[in-house]
C-alpha positions in Angstrom: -3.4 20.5 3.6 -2.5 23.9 2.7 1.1 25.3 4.5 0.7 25.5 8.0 -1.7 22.8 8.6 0.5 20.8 10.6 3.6 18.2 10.8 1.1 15.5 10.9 0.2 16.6 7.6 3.6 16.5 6.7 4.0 12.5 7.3 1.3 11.8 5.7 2.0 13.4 2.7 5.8 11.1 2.6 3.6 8.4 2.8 1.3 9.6 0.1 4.3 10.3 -1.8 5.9 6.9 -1.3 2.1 5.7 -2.9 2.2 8.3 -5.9 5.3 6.2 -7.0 4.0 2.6 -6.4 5.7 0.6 -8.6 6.7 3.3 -11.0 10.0 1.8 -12.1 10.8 -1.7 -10.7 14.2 -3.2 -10.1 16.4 -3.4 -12.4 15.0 0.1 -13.5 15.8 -0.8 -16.9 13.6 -0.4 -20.2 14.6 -4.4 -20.9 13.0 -5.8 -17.6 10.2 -7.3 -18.7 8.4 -6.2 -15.7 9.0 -2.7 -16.7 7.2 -2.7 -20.3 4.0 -3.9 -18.2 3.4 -0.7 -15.6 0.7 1.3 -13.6 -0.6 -1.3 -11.9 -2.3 0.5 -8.9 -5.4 3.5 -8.9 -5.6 3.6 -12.7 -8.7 5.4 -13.9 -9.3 5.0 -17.6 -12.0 6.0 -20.0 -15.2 4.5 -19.0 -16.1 3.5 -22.6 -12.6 1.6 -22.2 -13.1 -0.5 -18.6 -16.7 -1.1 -19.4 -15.5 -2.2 -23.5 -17.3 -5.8 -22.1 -20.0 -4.7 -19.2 -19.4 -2.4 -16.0 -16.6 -3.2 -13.4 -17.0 -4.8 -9.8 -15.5 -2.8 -7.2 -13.0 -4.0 -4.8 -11.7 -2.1 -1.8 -8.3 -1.9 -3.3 -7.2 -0.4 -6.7 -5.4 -3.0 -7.8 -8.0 -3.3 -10.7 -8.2 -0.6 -13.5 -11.7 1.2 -12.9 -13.0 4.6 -14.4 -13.9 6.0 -10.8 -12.3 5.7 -7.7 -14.7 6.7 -4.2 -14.3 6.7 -0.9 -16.3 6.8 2.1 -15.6 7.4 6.0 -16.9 9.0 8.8 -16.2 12.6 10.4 -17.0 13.9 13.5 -17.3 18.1 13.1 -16.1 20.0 16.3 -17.2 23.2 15.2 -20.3 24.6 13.1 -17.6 26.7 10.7 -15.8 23.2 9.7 -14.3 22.6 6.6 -12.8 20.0 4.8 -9.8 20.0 2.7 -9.4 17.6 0.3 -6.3 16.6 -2.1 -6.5 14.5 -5.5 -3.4 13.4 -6.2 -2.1 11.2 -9.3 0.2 10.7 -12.1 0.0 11.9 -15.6 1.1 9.8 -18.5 4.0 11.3 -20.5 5.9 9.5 -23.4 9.7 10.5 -23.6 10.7 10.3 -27.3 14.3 10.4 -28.2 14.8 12.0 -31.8 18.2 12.2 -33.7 19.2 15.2 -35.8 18.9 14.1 -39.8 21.4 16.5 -41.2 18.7 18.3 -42.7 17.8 20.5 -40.2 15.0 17.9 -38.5 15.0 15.2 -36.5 13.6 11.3 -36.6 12.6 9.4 -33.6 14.9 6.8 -32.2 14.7 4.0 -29.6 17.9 5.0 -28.2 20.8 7.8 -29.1 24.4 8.1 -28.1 25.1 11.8 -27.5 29.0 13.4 -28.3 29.6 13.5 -24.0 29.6 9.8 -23.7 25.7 9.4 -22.2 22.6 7.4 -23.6 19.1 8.1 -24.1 16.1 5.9 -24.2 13.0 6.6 -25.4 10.8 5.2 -22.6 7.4 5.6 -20.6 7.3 8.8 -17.5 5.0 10.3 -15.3 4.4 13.9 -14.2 2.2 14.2 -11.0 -0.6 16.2 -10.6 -2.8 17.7 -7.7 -5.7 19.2 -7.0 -6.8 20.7 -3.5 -10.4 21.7 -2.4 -11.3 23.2 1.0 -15.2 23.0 1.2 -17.5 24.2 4.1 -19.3 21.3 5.7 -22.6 23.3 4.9 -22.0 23.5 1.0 -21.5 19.4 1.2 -24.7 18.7 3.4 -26.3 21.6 0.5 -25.3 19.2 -2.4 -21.8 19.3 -2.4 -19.0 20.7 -4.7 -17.8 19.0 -8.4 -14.3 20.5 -9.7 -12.7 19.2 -12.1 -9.6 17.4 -11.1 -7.8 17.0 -15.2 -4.9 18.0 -16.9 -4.1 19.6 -19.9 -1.9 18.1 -23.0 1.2 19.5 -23.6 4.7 18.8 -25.5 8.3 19.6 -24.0 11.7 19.8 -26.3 14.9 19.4 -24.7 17.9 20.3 -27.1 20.9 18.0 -26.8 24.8 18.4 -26.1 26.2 19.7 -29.5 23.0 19.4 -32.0 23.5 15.5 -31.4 19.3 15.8 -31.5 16.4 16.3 -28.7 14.2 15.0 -26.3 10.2 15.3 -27.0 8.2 14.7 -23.8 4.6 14.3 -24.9 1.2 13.9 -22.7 -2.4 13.6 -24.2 -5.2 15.4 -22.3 -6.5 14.0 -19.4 -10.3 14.9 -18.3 -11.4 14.1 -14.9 -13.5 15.4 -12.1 -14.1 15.0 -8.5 -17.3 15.5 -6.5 -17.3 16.0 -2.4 -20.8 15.6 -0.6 -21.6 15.0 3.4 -24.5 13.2 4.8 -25.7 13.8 8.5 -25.9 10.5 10.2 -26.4 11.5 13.8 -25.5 14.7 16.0 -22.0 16.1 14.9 -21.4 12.8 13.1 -21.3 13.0 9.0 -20.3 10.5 6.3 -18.0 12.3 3.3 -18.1 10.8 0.3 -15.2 11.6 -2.3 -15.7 10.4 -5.8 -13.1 10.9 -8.9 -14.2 9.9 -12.5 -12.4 10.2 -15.4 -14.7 11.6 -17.8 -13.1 11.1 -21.1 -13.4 8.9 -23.4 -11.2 6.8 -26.4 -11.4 6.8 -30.0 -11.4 2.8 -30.1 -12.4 1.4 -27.0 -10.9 -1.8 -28.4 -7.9 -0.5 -28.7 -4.6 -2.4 -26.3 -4.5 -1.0 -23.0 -1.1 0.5 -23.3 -3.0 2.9 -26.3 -5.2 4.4 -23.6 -2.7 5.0 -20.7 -2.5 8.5 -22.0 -6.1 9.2 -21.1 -5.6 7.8 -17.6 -5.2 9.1 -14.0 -2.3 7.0 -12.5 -1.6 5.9 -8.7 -5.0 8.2 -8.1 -5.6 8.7 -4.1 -6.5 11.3 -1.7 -5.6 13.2 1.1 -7.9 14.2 3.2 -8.0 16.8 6.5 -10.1 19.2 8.3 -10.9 22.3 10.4 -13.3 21.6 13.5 -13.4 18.0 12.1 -11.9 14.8 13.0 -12.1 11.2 10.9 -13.0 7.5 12.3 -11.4 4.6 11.8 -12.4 2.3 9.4 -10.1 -0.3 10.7 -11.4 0.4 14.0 -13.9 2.6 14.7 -15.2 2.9 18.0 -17.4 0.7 19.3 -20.6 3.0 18.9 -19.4 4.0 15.6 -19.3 0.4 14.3 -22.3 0.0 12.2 -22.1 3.4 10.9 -18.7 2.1 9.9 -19.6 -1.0 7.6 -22.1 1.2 6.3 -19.5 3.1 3.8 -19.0 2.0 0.8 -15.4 2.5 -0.8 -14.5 0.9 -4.6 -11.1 0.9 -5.5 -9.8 2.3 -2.6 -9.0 1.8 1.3 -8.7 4.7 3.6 -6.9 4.8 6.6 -6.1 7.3 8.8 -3.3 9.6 8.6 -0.4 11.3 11.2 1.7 10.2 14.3 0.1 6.8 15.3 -0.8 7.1 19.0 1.1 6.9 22.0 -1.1 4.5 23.4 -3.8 2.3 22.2 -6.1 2.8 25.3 -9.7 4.2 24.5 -12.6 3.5 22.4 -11.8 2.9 18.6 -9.5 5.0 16.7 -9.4 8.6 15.3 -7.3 11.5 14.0 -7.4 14.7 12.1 -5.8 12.9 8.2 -7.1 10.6 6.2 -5.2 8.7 3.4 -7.3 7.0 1.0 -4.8 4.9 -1.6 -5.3 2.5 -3.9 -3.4 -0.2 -2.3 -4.0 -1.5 1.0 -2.5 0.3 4.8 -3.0 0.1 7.9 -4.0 3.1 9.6 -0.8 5.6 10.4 1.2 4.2 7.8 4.5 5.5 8.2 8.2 6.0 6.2 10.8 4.6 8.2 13.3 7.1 8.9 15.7 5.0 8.4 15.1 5.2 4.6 17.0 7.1 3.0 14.7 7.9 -0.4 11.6 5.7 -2.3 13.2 2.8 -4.6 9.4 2.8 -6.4 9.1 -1.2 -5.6 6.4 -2.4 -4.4 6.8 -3.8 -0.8 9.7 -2.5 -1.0 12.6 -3.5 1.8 15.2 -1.3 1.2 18.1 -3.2 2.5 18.2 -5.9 0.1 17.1 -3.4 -2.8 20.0 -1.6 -1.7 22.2 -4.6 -2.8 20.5 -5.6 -5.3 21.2 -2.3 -7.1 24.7 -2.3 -6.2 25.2 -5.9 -7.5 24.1 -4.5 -10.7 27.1 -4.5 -13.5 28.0 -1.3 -15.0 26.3 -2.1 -18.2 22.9 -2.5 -16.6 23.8 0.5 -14.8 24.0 2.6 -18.1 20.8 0.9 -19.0 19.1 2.3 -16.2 20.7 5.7 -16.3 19.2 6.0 -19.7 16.0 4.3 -19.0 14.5 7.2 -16.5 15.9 9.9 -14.4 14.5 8.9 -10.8 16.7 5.4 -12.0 19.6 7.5 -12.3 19.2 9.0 -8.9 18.6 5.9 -7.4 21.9 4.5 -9.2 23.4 7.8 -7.9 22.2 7.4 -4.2 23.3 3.6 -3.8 26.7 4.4 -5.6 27.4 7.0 -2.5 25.7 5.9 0.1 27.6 6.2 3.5 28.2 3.2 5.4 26.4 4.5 8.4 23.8 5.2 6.1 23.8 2.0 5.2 24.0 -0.2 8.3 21.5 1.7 9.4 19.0 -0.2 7.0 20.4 -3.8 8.7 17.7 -3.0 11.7 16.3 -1.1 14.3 14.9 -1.4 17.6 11.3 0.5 17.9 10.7 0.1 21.6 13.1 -0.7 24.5 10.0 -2.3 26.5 12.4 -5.5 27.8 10.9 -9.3 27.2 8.7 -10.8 29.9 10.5 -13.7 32.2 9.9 -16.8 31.2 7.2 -18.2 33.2 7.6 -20.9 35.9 8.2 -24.1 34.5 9.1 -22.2 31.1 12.1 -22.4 29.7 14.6 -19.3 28.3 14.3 -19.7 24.8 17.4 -18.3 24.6 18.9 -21.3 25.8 20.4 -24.5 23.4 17.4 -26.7 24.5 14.6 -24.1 25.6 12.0 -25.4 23.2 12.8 -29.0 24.6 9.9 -31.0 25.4 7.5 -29.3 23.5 4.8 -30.3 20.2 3.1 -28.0 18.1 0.8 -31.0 16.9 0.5 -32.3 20.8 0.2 -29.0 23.2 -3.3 -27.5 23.6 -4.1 -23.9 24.8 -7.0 -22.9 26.8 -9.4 -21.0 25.3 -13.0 -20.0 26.8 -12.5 -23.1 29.2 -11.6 -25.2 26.0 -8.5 -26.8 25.5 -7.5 -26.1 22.1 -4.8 -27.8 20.0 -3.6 -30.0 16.9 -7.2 -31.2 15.0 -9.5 -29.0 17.1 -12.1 -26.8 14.9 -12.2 -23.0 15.4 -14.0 -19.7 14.1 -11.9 -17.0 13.7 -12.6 -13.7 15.1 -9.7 -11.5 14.5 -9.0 -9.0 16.8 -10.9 -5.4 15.9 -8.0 -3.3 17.0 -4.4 -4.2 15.2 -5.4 -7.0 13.1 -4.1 -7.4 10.0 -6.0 -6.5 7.2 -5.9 -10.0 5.7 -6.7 -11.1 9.0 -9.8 -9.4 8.6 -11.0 -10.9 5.3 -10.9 -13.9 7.3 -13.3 -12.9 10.1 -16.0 -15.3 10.7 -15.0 -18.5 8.8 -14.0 -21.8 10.0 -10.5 -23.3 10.0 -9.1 -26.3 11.6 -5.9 -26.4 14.3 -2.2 -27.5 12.6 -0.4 -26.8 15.9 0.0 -24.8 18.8 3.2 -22.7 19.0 5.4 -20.7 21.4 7.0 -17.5 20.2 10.2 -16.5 21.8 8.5 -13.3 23.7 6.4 -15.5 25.2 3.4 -15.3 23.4 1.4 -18.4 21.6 -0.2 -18.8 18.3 -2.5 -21.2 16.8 -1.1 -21.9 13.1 -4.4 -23.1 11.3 -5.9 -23.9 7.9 -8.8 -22.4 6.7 -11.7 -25.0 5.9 -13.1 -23.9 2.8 -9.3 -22.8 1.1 -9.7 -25.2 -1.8 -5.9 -25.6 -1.2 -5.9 -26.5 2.6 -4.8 -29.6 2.5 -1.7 -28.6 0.2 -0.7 -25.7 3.0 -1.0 -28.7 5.8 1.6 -30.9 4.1 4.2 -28.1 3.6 3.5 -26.1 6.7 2.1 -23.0 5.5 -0.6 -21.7 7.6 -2.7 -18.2 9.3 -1.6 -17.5 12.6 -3.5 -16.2 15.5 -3.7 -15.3 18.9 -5.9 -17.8 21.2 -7.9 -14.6 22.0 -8.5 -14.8 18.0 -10.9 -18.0 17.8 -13.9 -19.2 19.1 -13.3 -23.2 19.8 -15.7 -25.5 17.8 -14.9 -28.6 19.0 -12.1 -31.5 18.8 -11.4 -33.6 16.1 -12.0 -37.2 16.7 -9.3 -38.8 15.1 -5.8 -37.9 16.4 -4.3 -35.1 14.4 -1.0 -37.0 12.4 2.3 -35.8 12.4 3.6 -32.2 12.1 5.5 -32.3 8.4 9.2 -31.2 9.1 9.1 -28.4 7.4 6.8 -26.1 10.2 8.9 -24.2 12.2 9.4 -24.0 15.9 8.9 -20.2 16.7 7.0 -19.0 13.5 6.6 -15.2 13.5 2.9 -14.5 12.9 2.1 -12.2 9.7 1.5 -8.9 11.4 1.1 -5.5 10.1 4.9 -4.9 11.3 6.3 -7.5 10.4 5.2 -7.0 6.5 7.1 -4.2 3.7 5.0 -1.9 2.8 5.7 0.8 0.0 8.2 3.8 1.4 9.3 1.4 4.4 12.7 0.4 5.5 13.1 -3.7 6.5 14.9 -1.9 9.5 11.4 -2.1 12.0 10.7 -3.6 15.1 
């Protein structure tokens, strides 16, 4: 990922930007917000002696959990026997912003918040500074044993002066000792598995000590960024067919990697690669991309920028100078809202993503665009055929996601059993089966208010029909439900302007 590697590696590293910032600084950016004095929630890696204060951690595939390590796993193909692989450790570093008034006396005192002579207010509040460290490593030196570097960064103390001796601003951060190590094991002819694993290697003076006393220690929003000469990474999401057991076999805690770059112009072929790899600590599918349509990150998780947009703007100018003072990326995002122009703007109300026009209706189908279309048909009553099975309301099914642009919920899913609510008709045509799962200790809750997994009849494997008759659909399902698809969910960076 060094210059000149490419635009794909451009993309990817907005998206990895819009990940570094994962719910940095919710909305209403202010220090008050409650949900702002409770932050980094996502690839925290603390002292070990801290996370493991009451016995060692389980890993999960997402970093939603603080850990002391994160790793990931996935497979590369090498195209040349000179390959290389570049890899990038990014993450935040902790930095407390202490606001101290002048005492008259030549010295200062810390404050929670100062008024300066020009009118503006500072807050004493919780920052970041990001931090990155690149390797490029020879495949050989890997499949040798590999490469540790350390990944850390140093302590260090900042004074700003302010406007007319009014005081200063201290910006402190506390050491932070980590280290990564990179190793490759040969699986088959020109196929490897890379293994990236960051630790943070320090440790705490009271590893009983409140969470918020340790953040200094920590790596924040940890990921990594990975790329290659002569190489070429797999799918995890979907690997190709002959790559698929190879695939389960890596083991990632902490972390989900998906690859990187321009998604491709067709889906044709055999399982999925590409020459990027982003490994982040919350979970994407692969090519996550920015919207362009978004005009700069609003740090929210799932963020959808439209209605953040006018959220912020609903703001009243007092909560507005709270936020100003709380953080400068607040104030920029006050600053970009209060002049955004409208074509900027309306641009964020929606997009089309592909001209490809709607299928006729089919014969005997009627426009749904019509007052009346949906007449004459029953989500609890219509069946769908499915492997010579006529599936519908009450029939039994096991879900088999599809391997190729499933949602990654979806795929948590794969394999159990779940029983048939209804049978719906989208307006593109398309049907899905909303269904409960079987052993969701709250299935029967999610049937009476009509909240249910969708998927495709191509999805499930038919198990049989209920005997009894199913009962009556609650009011409250919808007619044309649109089915929880990677697309149709925010994701960090995004624009709700998608197709």
């Amino acid at each position: 990922m060094a210059n000149g590697v490419g635009e794909g590696c451009a993309q990817l590293s907005a998206v990895a930007d819009a990940v570094l910032y994962e719910g940095y600084l919710l909305y209403p950016y202010r220090r008050s917000s409650a949900k702002n004095r409770v932050r980094w929630q996502f690839g925290v890696l603390l002292p070990r002696d801290w996370v493991e204060r009451d016995g060692p951690v389980a890993p999960g595939v997402s970093g939603s959990a603080d850990s002391w390590y994160q790793q990931t796993e996935c497979l590369l193909r090498v195209r040349r026997e000179d390959a290389a692989v570049r890899v990038r450790v990014r993450y935040l570093q902790h930095q407390h912003k202490q606001v101290e008034a002048a005492d008259g006396d030549g010295g200062h005192r810390p404050v929670e918040s100062l008024r300066t002579a020009d009118g503006a207010t500072l807050l004493s509040f919780e920052e970041a500074v990001s931090r990155e460290t690149e390797l490029v490593l020879p495949l050989a030196e890997l499949v040798r044993g590999g490469r540790t570097a350390a990944v850390g960064a140093p302590a260090g103390t900042e004074y700003e002066p302010l406007p007319r001796a009014a005081g200063r601003t201290v910006r402190r951060r506390r050491q932070v000792r980590a280290e990564t190590t990179v190793t490759a094991e040969p699986l088959a002819p020109e196929l490897y598995r890379l293994r990236v694993r960051t630790e943070n290697t320090g440790g705490t003076a009271d590893p009983r000590a409140p969470r918020s006393a340790v953040l200094a220690h920590a790596l924040l929003a940890t990921h990594t960024l990975l790329a290659g000469d002569g190489v070429e990474f797999v799918s995890l999401v979907d690997p190709p067919a002959a790559l698929a057991e190879h695939a389960r076999g890596c083991r990632n805690a902490f972390t989900f990697p998906v690859l990187g770059g321009a998604p491709p112009v067709s889906a044709d072929g055999d399982g999925a690669t590409d020459a990027y790899m982003l490994s982040a600590p919350i979970i994407l599918p692969d090519h996550p991309q920015v919207a362009p349509e978004s005009p700069g990150d609003l740090h929210d998780a799932a963020e959808i920028d439209e209605i953040l947009t006018l959220r912020t703007m609903l703001l009243t100018d007092e909560e507005k100078a709270e936020a100003r003072a709380t953080d400068p990326r607040a104030a920029r995002i006050l600053d970009r809202v209060d002049t955004m122009p409208r074509e900027i703007f309306s641009r964020l109300h929606g997009a089309i993503r592909s001209l490809t026009p709607v299928p006729a209706p089919a014969a005997g189908r009627p426009a749904w665009w019509q007052e009346g279309g949906d007449d004459g048909l029953s989500p609890a009553t219509d069946t769908v055929p499915v492997d010579g099975v006529p599936v519908g309301g009450g029939s039994r099914v096991r879900l088999r996601p599809r391997a190729r642009g499933a949602d990654a919920q979806d795929m948590f899913l794969d394999g159990r059993t779940a029983r048939v609510a209804g049978v719906f008709h989208d307006v593109d045509g398309s049907v899905r089966l909303a269904v409960t799962v079987d052993d969701d200790p709250a299935a029967e809750l999610h049937g009476w208010y009509g909240r249910f997994h969708y998927f495709r009849p191509d999805e499930v494997e038919p198990l049989g029909i209920a005997d009894a008759p199913p009962g009556p659909v609650p009011p409250a399902l919808p007619r044309s439900p649109r089915p929880a698809r990677p697309a149709d969910r925010p994701e960090k960076g995004r624009s709700d302007a998608r197709a």
